[in-house]
PDB file of N, CA, C and O in Angstrom:
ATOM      1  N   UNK A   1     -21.766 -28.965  12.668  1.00  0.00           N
ATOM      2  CA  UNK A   1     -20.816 -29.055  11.570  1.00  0.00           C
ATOM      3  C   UNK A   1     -20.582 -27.660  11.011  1.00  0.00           C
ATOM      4  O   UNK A   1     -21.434 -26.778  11.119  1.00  0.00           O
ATOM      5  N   UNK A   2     -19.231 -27.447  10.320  1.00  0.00           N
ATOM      6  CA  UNK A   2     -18.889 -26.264  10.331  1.00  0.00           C
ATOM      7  C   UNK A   2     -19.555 -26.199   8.405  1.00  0.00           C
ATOM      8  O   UNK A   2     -20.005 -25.105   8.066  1.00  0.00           O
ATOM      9  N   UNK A   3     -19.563 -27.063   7.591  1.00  0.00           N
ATOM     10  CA  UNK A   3     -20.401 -26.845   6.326  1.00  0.00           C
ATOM     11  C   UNK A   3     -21.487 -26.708   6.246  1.00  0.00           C
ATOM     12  O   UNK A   3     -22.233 -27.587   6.680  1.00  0.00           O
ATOM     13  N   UNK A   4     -21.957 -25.630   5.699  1.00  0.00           N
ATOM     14  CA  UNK A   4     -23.801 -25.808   5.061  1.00  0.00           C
ATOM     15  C   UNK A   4     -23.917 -25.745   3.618  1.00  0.00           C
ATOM     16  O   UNK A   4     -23.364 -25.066   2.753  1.00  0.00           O
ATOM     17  N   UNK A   5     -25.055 -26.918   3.613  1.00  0.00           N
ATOM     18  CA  UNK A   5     -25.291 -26.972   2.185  1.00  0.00           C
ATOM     19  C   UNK A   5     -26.607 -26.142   1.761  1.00  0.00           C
ATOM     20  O   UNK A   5     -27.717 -26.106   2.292  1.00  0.00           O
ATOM     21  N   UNK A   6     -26.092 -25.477   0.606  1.00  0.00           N
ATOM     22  CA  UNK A   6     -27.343 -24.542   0.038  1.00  0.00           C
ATOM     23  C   UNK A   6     -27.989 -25.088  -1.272  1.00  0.00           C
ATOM     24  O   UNK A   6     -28.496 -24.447  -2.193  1.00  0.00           O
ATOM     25  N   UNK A   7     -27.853 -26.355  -1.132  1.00  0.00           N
ATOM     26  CA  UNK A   7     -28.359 -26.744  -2.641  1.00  0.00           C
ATOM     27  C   UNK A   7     -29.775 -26.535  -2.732  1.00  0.00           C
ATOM     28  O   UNK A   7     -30.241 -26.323  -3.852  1.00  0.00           O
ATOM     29  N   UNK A   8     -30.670 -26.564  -1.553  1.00  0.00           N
ATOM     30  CA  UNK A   8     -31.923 -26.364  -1.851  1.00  0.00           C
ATOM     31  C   UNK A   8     -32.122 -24.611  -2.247  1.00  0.00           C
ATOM     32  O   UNK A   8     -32.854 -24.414  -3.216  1.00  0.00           O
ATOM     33  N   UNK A   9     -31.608 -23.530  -1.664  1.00  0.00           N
ATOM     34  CA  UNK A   9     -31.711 -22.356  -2.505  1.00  0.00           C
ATOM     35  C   UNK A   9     -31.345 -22.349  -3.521  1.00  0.00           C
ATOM     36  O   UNK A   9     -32.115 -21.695  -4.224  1.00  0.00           O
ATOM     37  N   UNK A  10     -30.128 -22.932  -4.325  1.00  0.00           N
ATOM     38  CA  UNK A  10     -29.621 -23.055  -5.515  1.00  0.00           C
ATOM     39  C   UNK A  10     -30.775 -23.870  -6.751  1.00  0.00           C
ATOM     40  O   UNK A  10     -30.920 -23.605  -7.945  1.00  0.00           O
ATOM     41  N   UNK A  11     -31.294 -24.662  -6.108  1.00  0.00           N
ATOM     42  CA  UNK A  11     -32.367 -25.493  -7.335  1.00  0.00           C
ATOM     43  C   UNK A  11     -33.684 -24.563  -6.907  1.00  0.00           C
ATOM     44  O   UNK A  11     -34.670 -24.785  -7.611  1.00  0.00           O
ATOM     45  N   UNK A  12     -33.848 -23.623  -5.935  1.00  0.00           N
ATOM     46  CA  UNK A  12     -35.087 -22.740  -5.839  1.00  0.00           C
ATOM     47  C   UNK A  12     -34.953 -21.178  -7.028  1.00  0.00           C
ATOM     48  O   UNK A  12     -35.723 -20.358  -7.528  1.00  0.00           O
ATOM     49  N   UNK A  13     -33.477 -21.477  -7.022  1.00  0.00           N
ATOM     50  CA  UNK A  13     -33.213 -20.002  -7.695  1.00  0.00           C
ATOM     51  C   UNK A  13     -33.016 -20.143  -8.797  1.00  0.00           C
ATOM     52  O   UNK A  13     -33.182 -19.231  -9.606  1.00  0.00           O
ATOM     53  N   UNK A  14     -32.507 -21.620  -9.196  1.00  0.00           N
ATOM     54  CA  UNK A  14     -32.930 -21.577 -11.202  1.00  0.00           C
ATOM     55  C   UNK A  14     -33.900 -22.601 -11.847  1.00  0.00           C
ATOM     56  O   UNK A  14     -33.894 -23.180 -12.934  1.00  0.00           O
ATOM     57  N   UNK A  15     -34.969 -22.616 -10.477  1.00  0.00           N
ATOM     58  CA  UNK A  15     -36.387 -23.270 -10.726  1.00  0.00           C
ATOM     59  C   UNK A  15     -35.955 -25.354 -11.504  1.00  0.00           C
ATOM     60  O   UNK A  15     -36.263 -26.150 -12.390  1.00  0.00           O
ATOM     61  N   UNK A  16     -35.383 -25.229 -10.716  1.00  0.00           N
ATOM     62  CA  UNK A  16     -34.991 -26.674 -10.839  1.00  0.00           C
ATOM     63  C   UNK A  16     -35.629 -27.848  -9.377  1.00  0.00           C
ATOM     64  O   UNK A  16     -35.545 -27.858  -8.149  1.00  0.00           O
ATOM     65  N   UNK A  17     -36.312 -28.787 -10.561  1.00  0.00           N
ATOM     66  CA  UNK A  17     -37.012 -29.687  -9.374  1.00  0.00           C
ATOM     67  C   UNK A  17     -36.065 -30.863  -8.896  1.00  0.00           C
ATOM     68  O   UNK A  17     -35.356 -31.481  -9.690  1.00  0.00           O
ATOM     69  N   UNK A  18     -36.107 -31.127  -7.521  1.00  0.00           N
ATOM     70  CA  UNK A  18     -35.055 -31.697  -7.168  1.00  0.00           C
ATOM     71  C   UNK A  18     -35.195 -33.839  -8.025  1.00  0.00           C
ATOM     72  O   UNK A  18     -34.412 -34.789  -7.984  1.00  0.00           O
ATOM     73  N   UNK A  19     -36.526 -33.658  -8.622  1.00  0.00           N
ATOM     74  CA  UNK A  19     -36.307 -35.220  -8.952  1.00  0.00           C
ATOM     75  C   UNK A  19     -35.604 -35.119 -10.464  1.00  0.00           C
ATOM     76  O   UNK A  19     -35.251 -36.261 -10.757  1.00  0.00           O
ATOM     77  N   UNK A  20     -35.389 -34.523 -11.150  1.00  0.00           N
ATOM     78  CA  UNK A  20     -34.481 -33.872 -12.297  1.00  0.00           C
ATOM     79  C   UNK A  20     -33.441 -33.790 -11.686  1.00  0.00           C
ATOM     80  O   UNK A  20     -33.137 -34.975 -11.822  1.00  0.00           O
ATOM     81  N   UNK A  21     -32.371 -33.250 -10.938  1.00  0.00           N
ATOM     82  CA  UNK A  21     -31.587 -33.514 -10.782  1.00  0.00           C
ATOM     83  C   UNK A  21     -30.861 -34.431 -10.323  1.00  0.00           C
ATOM     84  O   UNK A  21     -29.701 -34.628 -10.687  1.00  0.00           O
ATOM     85  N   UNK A  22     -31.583 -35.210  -9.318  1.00  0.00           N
ATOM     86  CA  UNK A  22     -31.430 -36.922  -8.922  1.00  0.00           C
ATOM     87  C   UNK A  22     -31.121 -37.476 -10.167  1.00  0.00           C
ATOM     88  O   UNK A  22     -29.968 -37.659 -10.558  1.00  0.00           O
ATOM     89  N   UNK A  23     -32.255 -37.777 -10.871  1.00  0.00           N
ATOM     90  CA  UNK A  23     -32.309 -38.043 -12.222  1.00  0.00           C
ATOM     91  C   UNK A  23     -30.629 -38.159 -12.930  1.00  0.00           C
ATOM     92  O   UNK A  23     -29.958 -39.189 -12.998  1.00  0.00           O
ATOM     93  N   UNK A  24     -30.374 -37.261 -13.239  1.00  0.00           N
ATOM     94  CA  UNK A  24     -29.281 -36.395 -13.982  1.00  0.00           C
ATOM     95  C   UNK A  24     -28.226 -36.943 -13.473  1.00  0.00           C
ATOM     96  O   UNK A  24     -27.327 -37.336 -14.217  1.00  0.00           O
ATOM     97  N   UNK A  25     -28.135 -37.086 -11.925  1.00  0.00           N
ATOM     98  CA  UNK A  25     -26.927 -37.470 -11.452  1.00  0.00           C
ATOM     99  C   UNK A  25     -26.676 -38.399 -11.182  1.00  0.00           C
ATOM    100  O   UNK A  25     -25.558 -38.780 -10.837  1.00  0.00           O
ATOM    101  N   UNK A  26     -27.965 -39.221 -11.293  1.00  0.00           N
ATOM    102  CA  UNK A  26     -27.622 -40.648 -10.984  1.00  0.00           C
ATOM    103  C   UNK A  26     -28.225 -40.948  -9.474  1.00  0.00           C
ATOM    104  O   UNK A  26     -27.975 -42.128  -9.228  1.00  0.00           O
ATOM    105  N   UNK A  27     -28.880 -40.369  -8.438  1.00  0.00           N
ATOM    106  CA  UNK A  27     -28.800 -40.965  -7.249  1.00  0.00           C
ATOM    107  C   UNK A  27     -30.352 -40.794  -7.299  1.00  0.00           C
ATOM    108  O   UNK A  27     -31.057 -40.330  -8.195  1.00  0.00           O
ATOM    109  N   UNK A  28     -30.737 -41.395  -5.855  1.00  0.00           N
ATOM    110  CA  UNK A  28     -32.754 -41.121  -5.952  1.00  0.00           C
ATOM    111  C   UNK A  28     -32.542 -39.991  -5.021  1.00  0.00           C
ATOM    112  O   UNK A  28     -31.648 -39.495  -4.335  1.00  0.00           O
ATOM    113  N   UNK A  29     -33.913 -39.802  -5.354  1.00  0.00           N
ATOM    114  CA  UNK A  29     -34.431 -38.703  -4.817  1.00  0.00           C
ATOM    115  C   UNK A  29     -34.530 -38.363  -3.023  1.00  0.00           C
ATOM    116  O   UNK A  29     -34.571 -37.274  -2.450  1.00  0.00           O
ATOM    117  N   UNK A  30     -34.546 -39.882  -2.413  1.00  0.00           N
ATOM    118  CA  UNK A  30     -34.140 -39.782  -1.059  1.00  0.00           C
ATOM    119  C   UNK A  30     -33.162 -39.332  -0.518  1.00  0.00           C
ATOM    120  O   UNK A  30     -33.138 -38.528   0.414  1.00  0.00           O
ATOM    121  N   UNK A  31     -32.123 -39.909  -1.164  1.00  0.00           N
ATOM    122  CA  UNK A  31     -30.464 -39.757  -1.095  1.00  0.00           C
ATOM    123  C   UNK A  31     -30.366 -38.153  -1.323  1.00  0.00           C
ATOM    124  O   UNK A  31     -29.581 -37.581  -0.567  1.00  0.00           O
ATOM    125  N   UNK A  32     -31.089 -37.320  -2.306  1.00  0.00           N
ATOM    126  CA  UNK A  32     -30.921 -36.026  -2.760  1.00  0.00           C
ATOM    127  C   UNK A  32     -31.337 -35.310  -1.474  1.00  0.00           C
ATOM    128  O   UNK A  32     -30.774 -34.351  -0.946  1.00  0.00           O
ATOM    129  N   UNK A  33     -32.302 -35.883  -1.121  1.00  0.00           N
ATOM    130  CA  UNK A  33     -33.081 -34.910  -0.024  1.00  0.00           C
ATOM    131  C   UNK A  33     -32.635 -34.680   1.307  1.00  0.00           C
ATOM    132  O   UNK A  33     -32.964 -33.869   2.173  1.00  0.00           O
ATOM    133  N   UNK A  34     -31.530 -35.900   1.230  1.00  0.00           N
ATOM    134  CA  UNK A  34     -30.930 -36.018   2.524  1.00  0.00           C
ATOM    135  C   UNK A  34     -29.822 -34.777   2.546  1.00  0.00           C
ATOM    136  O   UNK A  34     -29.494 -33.994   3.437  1.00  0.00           O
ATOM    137  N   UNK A  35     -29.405 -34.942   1.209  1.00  0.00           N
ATOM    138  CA  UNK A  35     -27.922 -34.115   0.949  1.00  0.00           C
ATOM    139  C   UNK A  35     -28.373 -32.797   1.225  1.00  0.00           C
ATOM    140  O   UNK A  35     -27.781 -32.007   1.961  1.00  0.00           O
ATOM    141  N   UNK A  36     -29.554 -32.551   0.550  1.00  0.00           N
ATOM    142  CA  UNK A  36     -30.269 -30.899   0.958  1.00  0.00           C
ATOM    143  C   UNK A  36     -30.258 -30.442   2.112  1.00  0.00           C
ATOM    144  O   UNK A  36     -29.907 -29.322   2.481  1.00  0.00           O
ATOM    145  N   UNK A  37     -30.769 -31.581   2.903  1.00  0.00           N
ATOM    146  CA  UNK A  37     -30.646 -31.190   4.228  1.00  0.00           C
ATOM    147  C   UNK A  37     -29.734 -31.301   5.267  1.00  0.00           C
ATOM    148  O   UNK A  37     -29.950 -31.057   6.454  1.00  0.00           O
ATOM    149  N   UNK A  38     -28.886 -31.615   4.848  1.00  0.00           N
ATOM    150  CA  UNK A  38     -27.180 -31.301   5.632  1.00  0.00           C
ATOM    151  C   UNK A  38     -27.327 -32.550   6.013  1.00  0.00           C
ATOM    152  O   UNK A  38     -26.640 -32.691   7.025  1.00  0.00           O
ATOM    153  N   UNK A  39     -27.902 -33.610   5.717  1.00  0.00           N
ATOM    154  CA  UNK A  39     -27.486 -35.001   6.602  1.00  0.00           C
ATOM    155  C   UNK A  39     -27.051 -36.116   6.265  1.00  0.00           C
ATOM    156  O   UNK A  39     -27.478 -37.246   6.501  1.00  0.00           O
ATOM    157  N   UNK A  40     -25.742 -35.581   5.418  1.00  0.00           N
ATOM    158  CA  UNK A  40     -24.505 -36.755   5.154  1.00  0.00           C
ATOM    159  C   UNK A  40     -23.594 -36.178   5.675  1.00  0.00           C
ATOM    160  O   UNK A  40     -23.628 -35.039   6.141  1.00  0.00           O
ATOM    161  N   UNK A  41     -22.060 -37.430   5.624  1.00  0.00           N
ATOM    162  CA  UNK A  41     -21.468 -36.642   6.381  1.00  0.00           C
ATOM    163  C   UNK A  41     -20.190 -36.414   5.483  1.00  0.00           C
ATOM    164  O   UNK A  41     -19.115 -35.941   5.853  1.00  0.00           O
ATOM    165  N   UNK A  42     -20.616 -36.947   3.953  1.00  0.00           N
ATOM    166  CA  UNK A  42     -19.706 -36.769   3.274  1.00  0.00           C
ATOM    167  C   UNK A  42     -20.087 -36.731   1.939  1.00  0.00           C
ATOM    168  O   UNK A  42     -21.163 -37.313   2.077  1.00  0.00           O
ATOM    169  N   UNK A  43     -19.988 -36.356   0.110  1.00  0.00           N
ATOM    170  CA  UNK A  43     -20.432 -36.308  -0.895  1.00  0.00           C
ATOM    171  C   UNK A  43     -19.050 -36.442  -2.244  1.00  0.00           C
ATOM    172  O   UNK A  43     -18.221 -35.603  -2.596  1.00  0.00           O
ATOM    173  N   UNK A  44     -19.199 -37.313  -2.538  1.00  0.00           N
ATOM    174  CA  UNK A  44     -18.569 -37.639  -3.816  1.00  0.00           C
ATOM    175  C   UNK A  44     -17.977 -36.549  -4.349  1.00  0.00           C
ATOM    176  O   UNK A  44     -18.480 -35.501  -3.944  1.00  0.00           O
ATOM    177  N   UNK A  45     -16.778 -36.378  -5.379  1.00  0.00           N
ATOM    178  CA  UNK A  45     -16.428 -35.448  -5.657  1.00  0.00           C
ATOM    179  C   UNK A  45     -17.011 -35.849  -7.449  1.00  0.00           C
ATOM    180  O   UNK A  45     -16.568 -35.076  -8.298  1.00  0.00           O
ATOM    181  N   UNK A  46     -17.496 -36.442  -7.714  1.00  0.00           N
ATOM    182  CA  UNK A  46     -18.009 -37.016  -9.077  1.00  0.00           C
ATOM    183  C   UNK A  46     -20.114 -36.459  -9.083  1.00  0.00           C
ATOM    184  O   UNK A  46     -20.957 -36.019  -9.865  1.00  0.00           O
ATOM    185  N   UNK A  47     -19.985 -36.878  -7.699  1.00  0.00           N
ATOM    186  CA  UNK A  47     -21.581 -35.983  -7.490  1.00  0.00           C
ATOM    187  C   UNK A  47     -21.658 -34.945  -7.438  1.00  0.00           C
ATOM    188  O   UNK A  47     -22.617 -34.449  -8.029  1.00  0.00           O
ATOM    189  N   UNK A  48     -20.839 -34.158  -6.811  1.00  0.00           N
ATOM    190  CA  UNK A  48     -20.554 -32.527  -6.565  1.00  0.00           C
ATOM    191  C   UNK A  48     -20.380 -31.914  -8.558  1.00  0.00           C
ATOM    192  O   UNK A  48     -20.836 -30.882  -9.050  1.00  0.00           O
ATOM    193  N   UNK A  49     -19.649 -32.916  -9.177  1.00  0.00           N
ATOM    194  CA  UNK A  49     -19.122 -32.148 -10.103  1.00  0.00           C
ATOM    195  C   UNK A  49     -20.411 -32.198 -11.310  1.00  0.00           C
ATOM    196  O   UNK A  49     -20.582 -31.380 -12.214  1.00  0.00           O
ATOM    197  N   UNK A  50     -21.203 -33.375 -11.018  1.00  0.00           N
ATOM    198  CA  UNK A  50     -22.752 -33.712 -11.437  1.00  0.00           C
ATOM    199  C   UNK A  50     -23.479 -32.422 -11.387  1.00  0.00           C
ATOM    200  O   UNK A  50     -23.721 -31.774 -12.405  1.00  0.00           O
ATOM    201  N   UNK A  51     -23.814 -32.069 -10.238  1.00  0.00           N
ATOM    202  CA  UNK A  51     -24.615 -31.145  -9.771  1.00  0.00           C
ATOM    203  C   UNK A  51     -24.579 -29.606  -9.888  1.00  0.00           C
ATOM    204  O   UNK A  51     -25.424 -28.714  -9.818  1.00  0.00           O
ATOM    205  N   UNK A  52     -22.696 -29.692 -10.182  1.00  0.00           N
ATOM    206  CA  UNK A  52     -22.355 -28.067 -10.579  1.00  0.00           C
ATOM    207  C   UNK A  52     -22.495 -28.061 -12.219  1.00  0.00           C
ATOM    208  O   UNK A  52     -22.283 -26.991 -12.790  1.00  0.00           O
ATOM    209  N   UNK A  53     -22.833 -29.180 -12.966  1.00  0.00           N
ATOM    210  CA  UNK A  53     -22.701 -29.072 -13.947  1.00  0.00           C
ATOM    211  C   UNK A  53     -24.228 -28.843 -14.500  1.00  0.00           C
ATOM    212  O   UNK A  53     -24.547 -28.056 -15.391  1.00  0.00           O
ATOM    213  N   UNK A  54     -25.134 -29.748 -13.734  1.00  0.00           N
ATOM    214  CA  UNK A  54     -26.501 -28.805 -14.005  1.00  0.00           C
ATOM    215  C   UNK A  54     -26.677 -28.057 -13.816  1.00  0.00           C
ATOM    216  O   UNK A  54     -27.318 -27.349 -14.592  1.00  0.00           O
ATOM    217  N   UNK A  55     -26.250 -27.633 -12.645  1.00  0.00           N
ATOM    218  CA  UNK A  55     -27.141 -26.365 -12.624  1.00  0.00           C
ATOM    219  C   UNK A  55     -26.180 -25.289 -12.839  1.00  0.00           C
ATOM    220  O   UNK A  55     -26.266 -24.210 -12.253  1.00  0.00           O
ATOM    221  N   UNK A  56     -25.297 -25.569 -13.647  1.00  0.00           N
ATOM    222  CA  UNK A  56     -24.184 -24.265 -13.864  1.00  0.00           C
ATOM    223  C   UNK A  56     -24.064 -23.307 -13.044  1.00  0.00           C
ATOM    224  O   UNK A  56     -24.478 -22.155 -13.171  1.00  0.00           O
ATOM    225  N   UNK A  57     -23.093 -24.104 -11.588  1.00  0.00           N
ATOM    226  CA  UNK A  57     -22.978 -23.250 -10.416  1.00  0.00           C
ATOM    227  C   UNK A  57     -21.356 -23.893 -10.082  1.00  0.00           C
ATOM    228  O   UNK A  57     -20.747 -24.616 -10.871  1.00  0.00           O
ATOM    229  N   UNK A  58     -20.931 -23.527  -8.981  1.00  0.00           N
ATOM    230  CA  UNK A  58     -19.589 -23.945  -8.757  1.00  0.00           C
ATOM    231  C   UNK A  58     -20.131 -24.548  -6.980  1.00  0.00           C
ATOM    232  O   UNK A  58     -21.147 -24.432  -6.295  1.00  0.00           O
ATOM    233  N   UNK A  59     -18.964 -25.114  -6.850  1.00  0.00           N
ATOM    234  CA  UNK A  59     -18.604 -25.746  -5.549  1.00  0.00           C
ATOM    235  C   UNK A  59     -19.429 -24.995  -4.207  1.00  0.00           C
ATOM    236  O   UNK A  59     -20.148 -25.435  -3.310  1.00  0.00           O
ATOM    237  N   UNK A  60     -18.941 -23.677  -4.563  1.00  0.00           N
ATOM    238  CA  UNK A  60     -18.720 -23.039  -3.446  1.00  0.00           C
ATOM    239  C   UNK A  60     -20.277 -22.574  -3.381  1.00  0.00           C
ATOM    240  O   UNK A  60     -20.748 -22.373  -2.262  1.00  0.00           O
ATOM    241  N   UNK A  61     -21.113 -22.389  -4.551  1.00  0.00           N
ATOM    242  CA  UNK A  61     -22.386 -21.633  -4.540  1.00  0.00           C
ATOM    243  C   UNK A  61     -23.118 -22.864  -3.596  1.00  0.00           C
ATOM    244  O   UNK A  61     -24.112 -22.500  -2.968  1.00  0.00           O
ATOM    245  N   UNK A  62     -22.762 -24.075  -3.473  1.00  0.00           N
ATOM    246  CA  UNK A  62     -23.926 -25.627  -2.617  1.00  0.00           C
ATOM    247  C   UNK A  62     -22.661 -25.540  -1.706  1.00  0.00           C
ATOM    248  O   UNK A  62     -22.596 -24.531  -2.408  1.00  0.00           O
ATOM    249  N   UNK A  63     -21.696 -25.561  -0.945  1.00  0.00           N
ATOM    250  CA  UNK A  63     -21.022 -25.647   0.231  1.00  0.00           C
ATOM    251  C   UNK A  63     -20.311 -24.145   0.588  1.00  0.00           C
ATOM    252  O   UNK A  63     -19.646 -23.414  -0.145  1.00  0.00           O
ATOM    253  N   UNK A  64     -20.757 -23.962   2.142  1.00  0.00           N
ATOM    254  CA  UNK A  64     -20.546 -22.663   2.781  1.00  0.00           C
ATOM    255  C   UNK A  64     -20.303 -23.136   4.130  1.00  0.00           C
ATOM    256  O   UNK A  64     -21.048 -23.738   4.902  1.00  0.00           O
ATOM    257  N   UNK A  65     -18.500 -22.537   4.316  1.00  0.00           N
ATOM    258  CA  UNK A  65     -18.031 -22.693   5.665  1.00  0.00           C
ATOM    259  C   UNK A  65     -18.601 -21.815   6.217  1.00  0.00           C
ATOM    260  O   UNK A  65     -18.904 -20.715   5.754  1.00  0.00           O
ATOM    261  N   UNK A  66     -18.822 -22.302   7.424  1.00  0.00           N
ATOM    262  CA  UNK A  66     -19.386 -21.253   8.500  1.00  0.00           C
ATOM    263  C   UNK A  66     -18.942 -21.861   9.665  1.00  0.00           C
ATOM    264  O   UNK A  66     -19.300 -22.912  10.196  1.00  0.00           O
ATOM    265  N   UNK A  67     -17.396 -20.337  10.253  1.00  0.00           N
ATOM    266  CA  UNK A  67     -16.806 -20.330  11.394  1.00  0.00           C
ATOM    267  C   UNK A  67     -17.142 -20.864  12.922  1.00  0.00           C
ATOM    268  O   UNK A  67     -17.535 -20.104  13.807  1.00  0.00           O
ATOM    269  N   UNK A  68     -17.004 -21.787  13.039  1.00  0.00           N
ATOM    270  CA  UNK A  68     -16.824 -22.171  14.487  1.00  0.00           C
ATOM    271  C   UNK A  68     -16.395 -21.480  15.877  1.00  0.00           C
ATOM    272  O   UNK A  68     -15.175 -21.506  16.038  1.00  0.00           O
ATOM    273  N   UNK A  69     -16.997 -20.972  16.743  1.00  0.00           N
ATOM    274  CA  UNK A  69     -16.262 -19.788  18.151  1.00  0.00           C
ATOM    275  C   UNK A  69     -15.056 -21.617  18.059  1.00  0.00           C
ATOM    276  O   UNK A  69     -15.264 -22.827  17.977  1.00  0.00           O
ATOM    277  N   UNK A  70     -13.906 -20.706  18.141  1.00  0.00           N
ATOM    278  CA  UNK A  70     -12.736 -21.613  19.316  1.00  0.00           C
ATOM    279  C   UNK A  70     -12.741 -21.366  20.552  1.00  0.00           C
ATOM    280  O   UNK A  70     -12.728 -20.306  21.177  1.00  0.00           O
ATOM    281  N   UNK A  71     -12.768 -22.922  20.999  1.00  0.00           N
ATOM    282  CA  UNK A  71     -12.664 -22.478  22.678  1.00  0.00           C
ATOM    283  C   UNK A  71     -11.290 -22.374  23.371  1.00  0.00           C
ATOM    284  O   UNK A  71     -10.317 -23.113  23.220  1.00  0.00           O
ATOM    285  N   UNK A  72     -11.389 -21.596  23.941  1.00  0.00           N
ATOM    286  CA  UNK A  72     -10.760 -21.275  25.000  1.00  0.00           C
ATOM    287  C   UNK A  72     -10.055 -21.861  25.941  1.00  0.00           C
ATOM    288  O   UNK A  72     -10.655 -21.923  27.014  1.00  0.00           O
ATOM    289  N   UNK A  73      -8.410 -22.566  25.923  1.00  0.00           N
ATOM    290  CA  UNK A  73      -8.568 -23.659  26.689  1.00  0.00           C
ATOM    291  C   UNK A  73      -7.807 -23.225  28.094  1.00  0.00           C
ATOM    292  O   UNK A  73      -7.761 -24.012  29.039  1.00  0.00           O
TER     293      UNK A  73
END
C-alpha cells in the first residue's frame, strides 16, 4: 500500500498512551492497534478528526504517501 501510518511515532513523541486515546475516541484498544499498524484498509474521517484533535496534530503528521516505482508496460 502506497499509505503509512505514523500514529505510533506521533503518540511516542507527545508521550501519549495508546489506551487514552482509544478511550477519547471512542474505539478499543484492539481496533487502535490495528490502525497503528497499517492493518485497515480504511479509517473514518470522524476518527481521523478524533485523533488530530488529541493529539494536536494534522492529517498529514498520522498519513504519509509513499511513491510507488510505475511499471513499465
Amino acid at each position: 500500500m502506497a499509505i503509512r501510518i505514523n500514529l505510533a511515532v506521533v503518540l511516542a513523541q507527545r508521550g501519549v498512551k495508546s489506551k487514552d486515546l482509544a478511550e477519547y475516541i471512542g474505539i478499543t484498544e484492539a481496533n487502535l492497534s490495528l490502525l497503528k499498524g497499517g492493518k485497515v484498509k480504511g479509517i473514518r474521517f470522524e476518527t481521523l478528526d478524533a485523533i488530530c484533535r488529541y493529539l494536536g496534530c494534522q492529517p498529514g503528521d498520522i498519513l504519509e504517501h509513499i511513491a510507488e516505482p510505475v511499471a513499465a508496460d
